[in-house]
C-alpha positions as CSV (number, residue, x, y, z in Angstrom):
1,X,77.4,50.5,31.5
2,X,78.3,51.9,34.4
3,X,76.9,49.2,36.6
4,X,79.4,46.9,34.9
5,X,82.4,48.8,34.0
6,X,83.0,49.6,37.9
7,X,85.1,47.0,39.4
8,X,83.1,47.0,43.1
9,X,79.6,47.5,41.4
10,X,80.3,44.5,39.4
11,X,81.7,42.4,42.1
12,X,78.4,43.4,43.7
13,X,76.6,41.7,40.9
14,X,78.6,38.9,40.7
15,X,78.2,38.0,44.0
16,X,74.5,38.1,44.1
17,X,74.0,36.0,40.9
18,X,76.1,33.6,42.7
19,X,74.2,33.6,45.7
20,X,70.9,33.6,43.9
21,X,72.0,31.1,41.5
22,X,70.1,27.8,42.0
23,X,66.5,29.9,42.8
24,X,67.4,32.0,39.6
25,X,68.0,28.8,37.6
26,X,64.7,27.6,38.5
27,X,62.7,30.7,37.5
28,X,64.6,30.8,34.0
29,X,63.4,27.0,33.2
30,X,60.1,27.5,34.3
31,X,59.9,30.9,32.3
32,X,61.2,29.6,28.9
33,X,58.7,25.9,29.8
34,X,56.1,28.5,29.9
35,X,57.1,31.0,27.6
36,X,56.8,28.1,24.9
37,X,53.3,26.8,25.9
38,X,52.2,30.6,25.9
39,X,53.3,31.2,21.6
40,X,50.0,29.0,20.8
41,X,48.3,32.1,23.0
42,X,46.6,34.8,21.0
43,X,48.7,37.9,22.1
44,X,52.0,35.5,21.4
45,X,50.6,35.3,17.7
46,X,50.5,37.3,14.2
47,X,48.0,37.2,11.7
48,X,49.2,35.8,8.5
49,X,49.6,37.9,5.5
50,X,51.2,38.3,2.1
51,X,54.2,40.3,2.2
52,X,54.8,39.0,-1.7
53,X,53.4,42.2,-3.9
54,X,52.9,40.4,-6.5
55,X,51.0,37.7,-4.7
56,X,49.5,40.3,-2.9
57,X,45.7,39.6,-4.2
58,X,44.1,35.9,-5.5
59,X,42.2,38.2,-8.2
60,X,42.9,35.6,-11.1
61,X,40.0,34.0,-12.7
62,X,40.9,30.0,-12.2
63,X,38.9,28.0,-15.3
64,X,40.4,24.0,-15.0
65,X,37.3,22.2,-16.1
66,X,38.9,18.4,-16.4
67,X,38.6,16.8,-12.9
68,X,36.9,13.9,-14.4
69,X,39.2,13.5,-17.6
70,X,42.2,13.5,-14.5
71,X,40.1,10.9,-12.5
72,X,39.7,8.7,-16.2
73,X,44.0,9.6,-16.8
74,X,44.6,8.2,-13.2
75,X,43.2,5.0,-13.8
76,X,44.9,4.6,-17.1
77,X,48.1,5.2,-15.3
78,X,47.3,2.9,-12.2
79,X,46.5,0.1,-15.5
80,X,49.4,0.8,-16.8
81,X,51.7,0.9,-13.6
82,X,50.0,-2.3,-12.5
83,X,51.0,-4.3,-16.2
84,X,54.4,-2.6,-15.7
85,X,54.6,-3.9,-11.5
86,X,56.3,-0.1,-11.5
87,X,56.5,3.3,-13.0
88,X,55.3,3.1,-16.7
89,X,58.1,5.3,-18.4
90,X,57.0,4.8,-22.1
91,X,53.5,5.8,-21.6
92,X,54.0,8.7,-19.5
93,X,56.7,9.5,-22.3
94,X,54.5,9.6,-24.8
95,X,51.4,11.0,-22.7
96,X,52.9,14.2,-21.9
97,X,54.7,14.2,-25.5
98,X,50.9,14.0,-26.9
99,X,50.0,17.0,-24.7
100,X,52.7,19.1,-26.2
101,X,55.4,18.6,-23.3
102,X,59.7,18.3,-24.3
103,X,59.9,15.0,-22.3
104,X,63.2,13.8,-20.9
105,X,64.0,10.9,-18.5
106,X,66.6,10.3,-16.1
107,X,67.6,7.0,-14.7
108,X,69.5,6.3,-11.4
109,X,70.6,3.6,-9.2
110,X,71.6,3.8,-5.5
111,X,72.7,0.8,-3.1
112,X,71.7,1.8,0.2
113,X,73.8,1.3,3.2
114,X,71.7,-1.3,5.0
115,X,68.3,-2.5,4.0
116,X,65.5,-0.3,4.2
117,X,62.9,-2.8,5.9
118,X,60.1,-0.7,6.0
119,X,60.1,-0.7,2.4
120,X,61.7,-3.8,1.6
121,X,64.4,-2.3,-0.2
122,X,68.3,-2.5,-0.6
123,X,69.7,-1.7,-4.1
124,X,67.0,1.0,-5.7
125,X,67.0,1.4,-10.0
126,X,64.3,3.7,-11.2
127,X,64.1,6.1,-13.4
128,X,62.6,10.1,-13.6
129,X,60.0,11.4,-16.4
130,X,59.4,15.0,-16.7
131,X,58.1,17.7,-19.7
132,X,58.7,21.1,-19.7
133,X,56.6,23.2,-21.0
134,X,58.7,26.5,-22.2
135,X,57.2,29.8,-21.5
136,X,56.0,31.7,-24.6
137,X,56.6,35.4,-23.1
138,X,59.5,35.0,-21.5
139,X,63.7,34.4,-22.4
140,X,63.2,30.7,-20.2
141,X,65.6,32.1,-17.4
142,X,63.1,31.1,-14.7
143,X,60.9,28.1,-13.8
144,X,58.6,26.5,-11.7
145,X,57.7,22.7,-11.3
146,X,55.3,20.6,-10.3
147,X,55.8,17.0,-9.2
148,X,53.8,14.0,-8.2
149,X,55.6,10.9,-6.9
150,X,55.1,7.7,-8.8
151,X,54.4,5.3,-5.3
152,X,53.8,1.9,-4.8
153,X,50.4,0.0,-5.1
154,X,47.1,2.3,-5.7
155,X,48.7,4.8,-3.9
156,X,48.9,8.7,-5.3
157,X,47.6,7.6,-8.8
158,X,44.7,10.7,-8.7
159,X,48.3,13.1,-8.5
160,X,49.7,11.5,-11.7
161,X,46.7,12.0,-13.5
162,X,45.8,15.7,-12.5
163,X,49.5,16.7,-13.1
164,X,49.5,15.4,-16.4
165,X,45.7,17.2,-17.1
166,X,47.1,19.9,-16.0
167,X,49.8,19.5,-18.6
168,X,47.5,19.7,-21.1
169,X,45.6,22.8,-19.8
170,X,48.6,25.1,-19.1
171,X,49.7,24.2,-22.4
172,X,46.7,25.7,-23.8
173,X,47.1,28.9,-22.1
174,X,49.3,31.9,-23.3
175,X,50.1,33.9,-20.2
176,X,53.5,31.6,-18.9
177,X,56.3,33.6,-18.1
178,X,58.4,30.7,-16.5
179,X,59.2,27.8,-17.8
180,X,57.3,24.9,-15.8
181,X,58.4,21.1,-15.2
182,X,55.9,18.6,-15.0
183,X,57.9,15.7,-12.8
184,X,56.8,12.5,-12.3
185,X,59.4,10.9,-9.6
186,X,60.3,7.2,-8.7
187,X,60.8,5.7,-5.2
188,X,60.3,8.9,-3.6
189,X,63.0,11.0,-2.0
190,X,65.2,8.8,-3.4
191,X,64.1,9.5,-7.1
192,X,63.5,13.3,-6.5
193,X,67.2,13.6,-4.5
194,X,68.6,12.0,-8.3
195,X,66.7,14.4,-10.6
196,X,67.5,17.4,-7.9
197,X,71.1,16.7,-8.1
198,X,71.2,16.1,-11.9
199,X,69.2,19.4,-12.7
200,X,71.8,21.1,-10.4
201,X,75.2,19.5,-11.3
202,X,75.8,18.4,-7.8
203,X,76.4,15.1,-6.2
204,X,76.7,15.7,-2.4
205,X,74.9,11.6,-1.2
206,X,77.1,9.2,-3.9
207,X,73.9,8.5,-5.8
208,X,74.4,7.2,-9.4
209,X,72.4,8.8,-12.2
210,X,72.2,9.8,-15.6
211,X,72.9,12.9,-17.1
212,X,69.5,15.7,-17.5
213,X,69.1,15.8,-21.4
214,X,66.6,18.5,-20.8
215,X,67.2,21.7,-18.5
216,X,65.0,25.1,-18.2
217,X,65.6,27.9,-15.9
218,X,66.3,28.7,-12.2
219,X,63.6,27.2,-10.1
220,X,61.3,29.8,-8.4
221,X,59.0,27.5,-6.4
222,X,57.9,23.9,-6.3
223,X,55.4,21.9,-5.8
224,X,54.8,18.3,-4.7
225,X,50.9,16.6,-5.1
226,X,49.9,13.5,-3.1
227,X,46.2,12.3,-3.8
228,X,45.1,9.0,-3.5
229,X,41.0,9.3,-3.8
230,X,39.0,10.3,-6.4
231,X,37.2,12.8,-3.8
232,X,39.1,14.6,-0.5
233,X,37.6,15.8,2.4
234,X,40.4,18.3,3.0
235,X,43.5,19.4,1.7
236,X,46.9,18.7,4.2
237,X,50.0,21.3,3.5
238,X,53.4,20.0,4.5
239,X,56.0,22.3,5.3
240,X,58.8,20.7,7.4
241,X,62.1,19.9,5.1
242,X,65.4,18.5,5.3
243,X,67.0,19.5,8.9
244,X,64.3,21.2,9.9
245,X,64.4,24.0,6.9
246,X,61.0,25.8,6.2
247,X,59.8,27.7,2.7
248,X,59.1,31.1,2.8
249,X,55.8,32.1,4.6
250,X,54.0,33.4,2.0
251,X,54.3,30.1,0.3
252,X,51.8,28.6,3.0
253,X,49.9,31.9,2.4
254,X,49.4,31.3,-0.5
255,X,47.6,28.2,-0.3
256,X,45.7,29.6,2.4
257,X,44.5,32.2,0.6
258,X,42.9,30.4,-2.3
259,X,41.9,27.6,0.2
260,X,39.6,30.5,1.3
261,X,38.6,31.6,-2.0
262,X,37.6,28.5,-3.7
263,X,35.9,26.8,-0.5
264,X,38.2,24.5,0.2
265,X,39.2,22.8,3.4
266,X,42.1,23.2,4.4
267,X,44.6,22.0,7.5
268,X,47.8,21.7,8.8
269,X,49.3,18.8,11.0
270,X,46.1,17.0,9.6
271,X,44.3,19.7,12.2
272,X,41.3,21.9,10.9
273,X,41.2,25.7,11.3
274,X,39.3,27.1,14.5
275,X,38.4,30.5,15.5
276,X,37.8,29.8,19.2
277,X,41.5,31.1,19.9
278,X,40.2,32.8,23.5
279,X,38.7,29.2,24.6
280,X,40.4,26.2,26.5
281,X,39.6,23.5,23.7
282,X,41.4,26.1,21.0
283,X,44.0,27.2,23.0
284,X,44.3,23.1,23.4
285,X,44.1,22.5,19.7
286,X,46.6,25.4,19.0
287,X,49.4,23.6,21.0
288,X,48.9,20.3,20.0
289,X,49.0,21.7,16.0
290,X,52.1,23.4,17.7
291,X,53.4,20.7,19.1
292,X,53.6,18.5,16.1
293,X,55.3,21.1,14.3
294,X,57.7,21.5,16.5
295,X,58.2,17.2,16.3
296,X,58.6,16.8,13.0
297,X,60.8,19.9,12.5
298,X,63.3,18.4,15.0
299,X,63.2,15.0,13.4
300,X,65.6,16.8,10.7
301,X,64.0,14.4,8.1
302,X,62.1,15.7,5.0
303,X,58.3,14.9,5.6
304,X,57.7,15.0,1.2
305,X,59.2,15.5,-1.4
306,X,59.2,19.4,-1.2
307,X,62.0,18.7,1.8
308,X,64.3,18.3,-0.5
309,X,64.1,21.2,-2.4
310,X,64.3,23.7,0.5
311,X,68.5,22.7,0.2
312,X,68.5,24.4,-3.0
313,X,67.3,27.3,-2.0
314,X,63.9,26.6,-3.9
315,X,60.4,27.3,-1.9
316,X,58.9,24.3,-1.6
317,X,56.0,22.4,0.0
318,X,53.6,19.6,-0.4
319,X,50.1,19.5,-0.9
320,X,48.7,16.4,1.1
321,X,44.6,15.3,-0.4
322,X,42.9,13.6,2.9
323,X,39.9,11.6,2.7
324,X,38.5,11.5,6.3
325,X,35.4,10.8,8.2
326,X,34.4,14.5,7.3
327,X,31.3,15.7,5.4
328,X,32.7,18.1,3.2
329,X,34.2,16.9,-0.2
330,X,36.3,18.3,-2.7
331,X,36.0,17.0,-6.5
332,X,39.7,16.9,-8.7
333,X,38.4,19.6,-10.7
334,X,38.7,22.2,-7.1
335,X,42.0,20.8,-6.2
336,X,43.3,21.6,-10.4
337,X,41.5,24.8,-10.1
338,X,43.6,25.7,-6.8
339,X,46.7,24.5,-8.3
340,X,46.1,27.0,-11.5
341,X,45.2,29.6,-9.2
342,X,48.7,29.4,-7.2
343,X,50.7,28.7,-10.1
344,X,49.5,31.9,-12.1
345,X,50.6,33.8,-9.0
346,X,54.0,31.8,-8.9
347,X,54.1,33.0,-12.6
348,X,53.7,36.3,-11.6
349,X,56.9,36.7,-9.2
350,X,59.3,38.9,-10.2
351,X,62.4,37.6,-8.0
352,X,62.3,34.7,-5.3
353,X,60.3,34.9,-1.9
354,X,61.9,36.4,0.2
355,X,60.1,39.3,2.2
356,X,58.1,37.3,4.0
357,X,59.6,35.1,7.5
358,X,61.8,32.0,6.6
359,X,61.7,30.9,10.7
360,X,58.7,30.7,12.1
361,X,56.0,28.2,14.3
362,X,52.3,27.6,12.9
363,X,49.5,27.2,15.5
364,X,47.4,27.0,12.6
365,X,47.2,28.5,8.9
366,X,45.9,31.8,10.1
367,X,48.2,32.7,12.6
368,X,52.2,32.4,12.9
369,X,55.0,32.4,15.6
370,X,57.7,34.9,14.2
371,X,61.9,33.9,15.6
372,X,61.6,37.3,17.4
373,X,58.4,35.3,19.7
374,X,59.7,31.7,19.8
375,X,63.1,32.6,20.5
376,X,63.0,33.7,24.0
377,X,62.0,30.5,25.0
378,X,65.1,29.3,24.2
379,X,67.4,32.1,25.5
380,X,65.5,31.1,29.0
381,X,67.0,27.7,28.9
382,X,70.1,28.1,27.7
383,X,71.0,31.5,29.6
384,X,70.7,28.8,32.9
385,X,74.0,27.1,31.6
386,X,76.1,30.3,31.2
387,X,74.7,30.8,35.3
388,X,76.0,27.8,36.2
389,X,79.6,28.8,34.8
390,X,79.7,32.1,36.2
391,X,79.4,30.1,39.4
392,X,81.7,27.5,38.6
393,X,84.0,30.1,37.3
394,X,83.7,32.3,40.4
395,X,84.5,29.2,42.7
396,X,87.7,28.4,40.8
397,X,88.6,31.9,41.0
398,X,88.7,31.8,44.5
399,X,91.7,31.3,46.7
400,X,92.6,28.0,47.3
401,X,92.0,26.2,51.0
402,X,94.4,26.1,52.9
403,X,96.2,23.4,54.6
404,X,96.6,23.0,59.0
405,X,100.2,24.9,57.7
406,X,99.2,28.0,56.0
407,X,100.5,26.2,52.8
408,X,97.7,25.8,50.0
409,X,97.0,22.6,48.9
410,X,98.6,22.4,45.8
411,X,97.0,18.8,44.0
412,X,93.7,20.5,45.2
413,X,94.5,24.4,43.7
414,X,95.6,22.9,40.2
415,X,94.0,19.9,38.7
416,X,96.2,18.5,36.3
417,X,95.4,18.8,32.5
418,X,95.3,15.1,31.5
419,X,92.4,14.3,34.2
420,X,90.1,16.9,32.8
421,X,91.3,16.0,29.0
422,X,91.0,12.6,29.0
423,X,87.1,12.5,29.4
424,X,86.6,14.8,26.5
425,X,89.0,12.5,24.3
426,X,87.6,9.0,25.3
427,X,83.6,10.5,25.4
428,X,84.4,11.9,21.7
429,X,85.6,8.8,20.6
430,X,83.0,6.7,21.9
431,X,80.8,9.5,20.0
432,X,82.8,8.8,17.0
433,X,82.1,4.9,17.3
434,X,78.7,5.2,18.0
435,X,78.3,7.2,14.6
436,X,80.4,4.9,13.0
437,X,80.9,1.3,13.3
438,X,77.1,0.2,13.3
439,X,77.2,0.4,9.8
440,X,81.1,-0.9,9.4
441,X,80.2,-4.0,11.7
442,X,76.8,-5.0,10.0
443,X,78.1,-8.1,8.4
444,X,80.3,-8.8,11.5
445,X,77.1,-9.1,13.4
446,X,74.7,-10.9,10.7
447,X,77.1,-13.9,10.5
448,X,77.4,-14.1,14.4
449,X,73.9,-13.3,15.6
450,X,70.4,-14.6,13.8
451,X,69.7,-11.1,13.3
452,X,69.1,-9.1,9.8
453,X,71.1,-6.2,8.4
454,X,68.8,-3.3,9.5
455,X,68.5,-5.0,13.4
456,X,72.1,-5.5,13.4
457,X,72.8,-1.8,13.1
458,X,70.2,-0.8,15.6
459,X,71.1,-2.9,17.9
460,X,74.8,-2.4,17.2
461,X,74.2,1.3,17.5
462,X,72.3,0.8,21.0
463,X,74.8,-1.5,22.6
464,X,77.5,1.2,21.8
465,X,75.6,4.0,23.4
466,X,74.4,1.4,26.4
467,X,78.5,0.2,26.8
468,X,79.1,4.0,26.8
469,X,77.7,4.8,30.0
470,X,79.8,2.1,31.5
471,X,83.3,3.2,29.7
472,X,83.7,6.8,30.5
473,X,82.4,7.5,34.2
474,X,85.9,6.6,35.4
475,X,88.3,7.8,33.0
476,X,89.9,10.5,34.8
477,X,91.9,7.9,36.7
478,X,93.5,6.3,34.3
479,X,96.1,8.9,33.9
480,X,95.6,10.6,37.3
481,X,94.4,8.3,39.9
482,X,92.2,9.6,42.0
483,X,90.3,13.2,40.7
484,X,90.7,16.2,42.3
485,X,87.5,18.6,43.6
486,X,88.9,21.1,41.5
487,X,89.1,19.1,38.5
488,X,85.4,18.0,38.3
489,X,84.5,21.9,38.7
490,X,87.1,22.6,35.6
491,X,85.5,19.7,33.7
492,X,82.1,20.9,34.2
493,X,82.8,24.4,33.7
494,X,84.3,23.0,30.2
495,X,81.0,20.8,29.3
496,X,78.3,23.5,30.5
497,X,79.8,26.0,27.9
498,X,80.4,23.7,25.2
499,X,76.8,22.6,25.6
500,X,76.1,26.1,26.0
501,X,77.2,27.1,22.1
502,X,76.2,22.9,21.0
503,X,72.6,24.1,21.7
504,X,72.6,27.9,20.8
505,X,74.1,26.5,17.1
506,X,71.5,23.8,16.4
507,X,68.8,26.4,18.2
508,X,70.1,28.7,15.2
509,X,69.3,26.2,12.4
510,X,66.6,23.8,14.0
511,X,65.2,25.8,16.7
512,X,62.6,22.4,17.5
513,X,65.8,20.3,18.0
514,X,67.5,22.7,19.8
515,X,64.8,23.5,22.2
516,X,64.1,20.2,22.6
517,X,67.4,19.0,23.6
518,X,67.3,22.0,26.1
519,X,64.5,21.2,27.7
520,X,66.0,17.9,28.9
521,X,69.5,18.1,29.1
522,X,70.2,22.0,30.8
523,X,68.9,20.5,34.1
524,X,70.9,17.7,34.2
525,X,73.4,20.4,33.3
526,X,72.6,22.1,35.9
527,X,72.1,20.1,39.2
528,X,75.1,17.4,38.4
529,X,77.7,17.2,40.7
530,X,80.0,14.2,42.5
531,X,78.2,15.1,45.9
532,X,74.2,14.5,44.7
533,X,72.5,11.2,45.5
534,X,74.2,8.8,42.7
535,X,71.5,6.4,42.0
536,X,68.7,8.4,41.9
537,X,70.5,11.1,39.7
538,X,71.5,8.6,37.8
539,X,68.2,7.0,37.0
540,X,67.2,10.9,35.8
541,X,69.9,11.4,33.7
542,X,68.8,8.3,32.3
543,X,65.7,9.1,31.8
544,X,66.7,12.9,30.7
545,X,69.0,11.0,28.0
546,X,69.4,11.7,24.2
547,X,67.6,8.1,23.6
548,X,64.8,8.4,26.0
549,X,64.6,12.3,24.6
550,X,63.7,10.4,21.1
551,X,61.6,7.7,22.8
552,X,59.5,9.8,24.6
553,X,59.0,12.1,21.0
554,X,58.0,8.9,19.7
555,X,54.6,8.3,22.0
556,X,54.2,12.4,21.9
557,X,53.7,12.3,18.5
558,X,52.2,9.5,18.3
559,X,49.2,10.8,20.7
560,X,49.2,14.0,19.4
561,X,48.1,12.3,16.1
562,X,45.4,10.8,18.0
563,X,47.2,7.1,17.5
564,X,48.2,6.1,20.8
565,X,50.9,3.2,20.4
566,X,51.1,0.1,22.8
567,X,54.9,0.0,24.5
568,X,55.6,-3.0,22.4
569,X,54.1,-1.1,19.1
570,X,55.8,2.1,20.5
571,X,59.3,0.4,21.0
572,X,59.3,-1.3,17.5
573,X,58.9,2.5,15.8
574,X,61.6,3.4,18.3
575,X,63.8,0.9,16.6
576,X,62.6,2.1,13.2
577,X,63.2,6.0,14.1
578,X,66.5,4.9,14.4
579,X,67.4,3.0,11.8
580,X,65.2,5.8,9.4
581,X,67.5,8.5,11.3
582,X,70.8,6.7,10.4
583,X,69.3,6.4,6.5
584,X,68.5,9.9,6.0
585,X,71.8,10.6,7.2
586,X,73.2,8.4,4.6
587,X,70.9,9.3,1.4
588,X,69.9,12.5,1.6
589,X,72.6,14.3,4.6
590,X,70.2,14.7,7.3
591,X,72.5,16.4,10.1
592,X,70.3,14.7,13.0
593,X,72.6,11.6,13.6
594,X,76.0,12.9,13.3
595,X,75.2,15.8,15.5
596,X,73.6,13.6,17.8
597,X,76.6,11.1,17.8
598,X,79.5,12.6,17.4
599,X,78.4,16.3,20.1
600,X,75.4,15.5,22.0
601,X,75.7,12.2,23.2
602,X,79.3,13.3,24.2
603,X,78.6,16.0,25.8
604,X,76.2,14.1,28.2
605,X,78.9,11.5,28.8
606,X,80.9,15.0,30.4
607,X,78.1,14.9,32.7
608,X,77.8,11.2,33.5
609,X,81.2,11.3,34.0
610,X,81.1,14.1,36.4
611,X,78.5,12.2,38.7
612,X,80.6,9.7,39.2
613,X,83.6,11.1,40.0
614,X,86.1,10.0,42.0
């Protein structure tokens, strides 16, 4: 404290982080590029382990002997879906009313804001069946559900009919301390966002729905089953939830644990467990597992139904069946005797999860990242920008130059207020547009262009952010003529701490997003200035944009999934990310867009505008 609380020793330090700025910039970017690429390392890593006491062991004895009759209940339902050409509401009603169930369902409606193209959908009327089986040991204060998605064609019909088996067998059984819902869910999200908001007397998206006739208690933990084969080669968990939200670690324990007990394979990111952690090929396969974490929790957008859950404050996560290439098979009888297995240690809980980690990274299902690890990585990029405006700051601080006279130059020692202000204004209003009026001016654009509803926003929402770079670069001369030296370095010094706090906010929430918008826009932070090579810094920025940020995601992911896209192929899910992006925003309040829109893309306007100013 001493170092800093003396006025020369601290001038001393000022003056050599000033000095060493640029060099020490560099080091801090490299550091946190490699910090990040070392947390798939060994030594960066923690073994996982149940912090849960009373999930503490998988000593339960799992005895589900009806994978066949679930097989024979999944064709009836795929029969009975197909006669229907949708959910078949009256025989599930009275399917799980024969197994013992209180059956309810909920209907809702919602018109979306622009087509949905990749499913062919605008106005969406479905409606939600689910039984609750009340706990015979308990007052019914708690619960715990388990849902399958009713989806189109053949697809997830082997979920349906092991949840509704399942029904029948935990009915059967005495132990139950929590109540436990037994969901079937149409169109998806969309029909698991209604019955969420009905069961919780909210209404945060505009969605119209009925009215739950049939409540039971606080949900503990959820559940959401996706199998479409009678036999899986491995089963997939999905974690990543609505703005990037994760369930409790232990969760994902969990299932790892009785994975390991019952012979199952399991994976993660579609990615198989290896042990060869001090090799090149597993330190390979531990980033790229890594990797697509860190991808999909930066999309913001829930990647199952469990996503949606995770809002409520309900632990949540999806349990994926794969049918691969690989030898090894698993029969629906394993995958219902896993299912009872976890569920008997849900049952046993005593209060939520909570002791275990609620922000982490997985390399793979044996090892985690804790914040305390992953963390640093950021704090390397972003402690760059606060660098930058100690420098900035110690430059305006210094006395002004002074004129052939001995006067100082007084346009030069004050820039005026308006130069610096009007940027910010006129780049947060073309944020606000940009967020905006691509859905407002959707039928504006149909009747003039030959273009459908979901293209028209797109490419309504891409000609604004295109038109943007043109608008701003020049603004300070509206109201001032030409800009001052000073005025660019008070502008800056404005945009590299509001960035600053932008990324340390969404880092605090989303760390993926965060880090990833760090990664590519603190150097153009950094290195902007009026005086670099314009059309060569330009073409970076470019490149280092928000939109190429999401383009390039798109092929990374894309390859890290092994399914390298063509550009063509690559731009055309580009377009769909997009218009996907702007729907989540809309139906389920997915923060990606409007912060995206209305800060971020702003904030790099500051900077455009800086390199061209005048």
């Amino acid at each position: 404290m001493g170092l800093l609380s003396d006025p020369n020793r601290r001038q001393a330090v000022i003056r050599l982080l000033t000095r060493l700025n640029a060099p020490i910039c560099l080091v801090c970017y490299l550091a946190g590029v490699a910090w990040f690429m070392g947390l798939a390392f060994e030594p960066f890593t923690l073994r996982t382990y149940m912090s849960e006491n009373a999930m503490g062991s998988t000593m339960v004895e799992e005895h589900f002997p009806a994978g066949e009759k679930a097989l024979v209940t999944a064709r009836e339902f795929a029969a009975h879906k197909k006669k229907q050409d949708g959910m078949p509401v009256n025989w599930l009603v009275k399917t799980m009313q024969d197994r013992g169930l209180e059956v309810f369902t909920q209907t809702f409606s919602r018109t979306l804001p622009f087509p949905d193209e990749n499913k062919e959908r605008f106005m969406v009327k479905g409606t939600n069946v689910y039984g609750i089986l009340r706990a015979p040991r308990a007052p019914r204060t708690e619960a715990l559900v388990l849902t399958a998605p009713c989806s189109p064609g053949n697809a997830n019909n082997q979920a349906v009919g092991l949840l509704l088996v399942l029904a029948q067998y935990f009915r059967n059984q005495v132990y139950w301390a929590k109540d436990i819902i037994f969901l079937v869910n149409e169109h998806d999200l969309i029909g698991m966002q209604a019955w969420l908001e009905g069961y919780h007397h909210t209404n945060t998206t505009g969605m119209d729905w009925s009215p739950l006739q049939g409540r039971a208690g606080s949900i503990q933990a959820a559940l959401s089953l996706e199998l479409s084969s009678d036999v899986v080669t491995s089963l997939d968990i999905v974690l990543e939830g609505l703005n990037g939200q994760l369930p409790n670690l232990d969760l994902t324990n969990l299932f790892y644990a009785f994975c390991q007990k019952i012979g199952v394979l399991c994976t993660i990111q579609g990615k198989l467990q290896r042990n060869d952690w001090d090799s090149a090929s597993g330190y390979s396969h531990a980033v790229q597992t890594l990797m697509l974490m860190v991808l999909k929790q930066a999309s913001g957008r829930p990647w199952g139904d469990h996503g949606l859950f995770l809002r409520y404050h309900i632990e949540a996560a999806t349990i994926k069946g794969i049918n691969s290439f690989r030898q090894y098979k698993t029969d629906a009888t394993t995958v219902g005797r896993l299912l009872e297995g976890m569920y008997r240690k849900l049952n046993n809980l005593l209060e939520r999860l909570h002791q275990s980690y609620f922000f982490y990274l997985l390399p793979s299902l044996s090892h985690f990242v804790s914040i305390g690890y992953y963390m640093p990585a950021f704090g390397l990029l972003a402690v760059i920008l606060l660098l930058r405006a100690l420098d900035l700051w110690v430059q305006l601080a210094a006395a002004p130059p002074a004129s052939e006279d001995g006067v100082a130059d007084a346009e030069q020692a004050s820039p005026g207020g308006l130069s610096v202000m009007t940027p910010l204004v006129i780049s947060h209003l073309t944020g606000a547009a940009l967020y905006a009026l691509p859905i407002c001016f959707q039928e504006m654009a149909v009747e003039h262009f030959p273009v459908s509803e979901t293209e028209a926003v797109v490419l309504t929402a891409i000609a604004i952010y295109t038109a943007g770079l043109a608008l701003p670069h020049n603004t300070h001369r509206l109201v001032s003529g030409e800009g001052t030296e000073q005025g660019w370095r008070v502008l800056k010094l404005v945009a590299l701490l509001y960035l600053a706090v932008l990324l340390g906010c969404t880092a605090l929430i989303n760390f993926s997003l965060g880090f990833i918008l760090a990664l590519t826009m603190v150097p153009v932070a950094a290195v902007v200035t009026p005086h670099v090579p314009k059309l060569l810094t330009a073409f970076i920025m470019v490149l280092l944009s928000p939109a190429c940020t999401l383009l390039f995601s798109v092929f990374i992911f894309q390859e890290l999934q092994e399914m390298p896209l063509s550009f063509q192929d690559g731009w055309l899910l580009f377009l769909s990310v997009i218009s996907q992006g702007i729907l989540d925003h809309s139906l389920y309040g997915s923060l990606v867009f409007p912060l995206v829109s209305l800060m971020i893309y702003p904030c790099w306007l500051l900077f455009w505008n800086i390199l061209f100013w005048k």
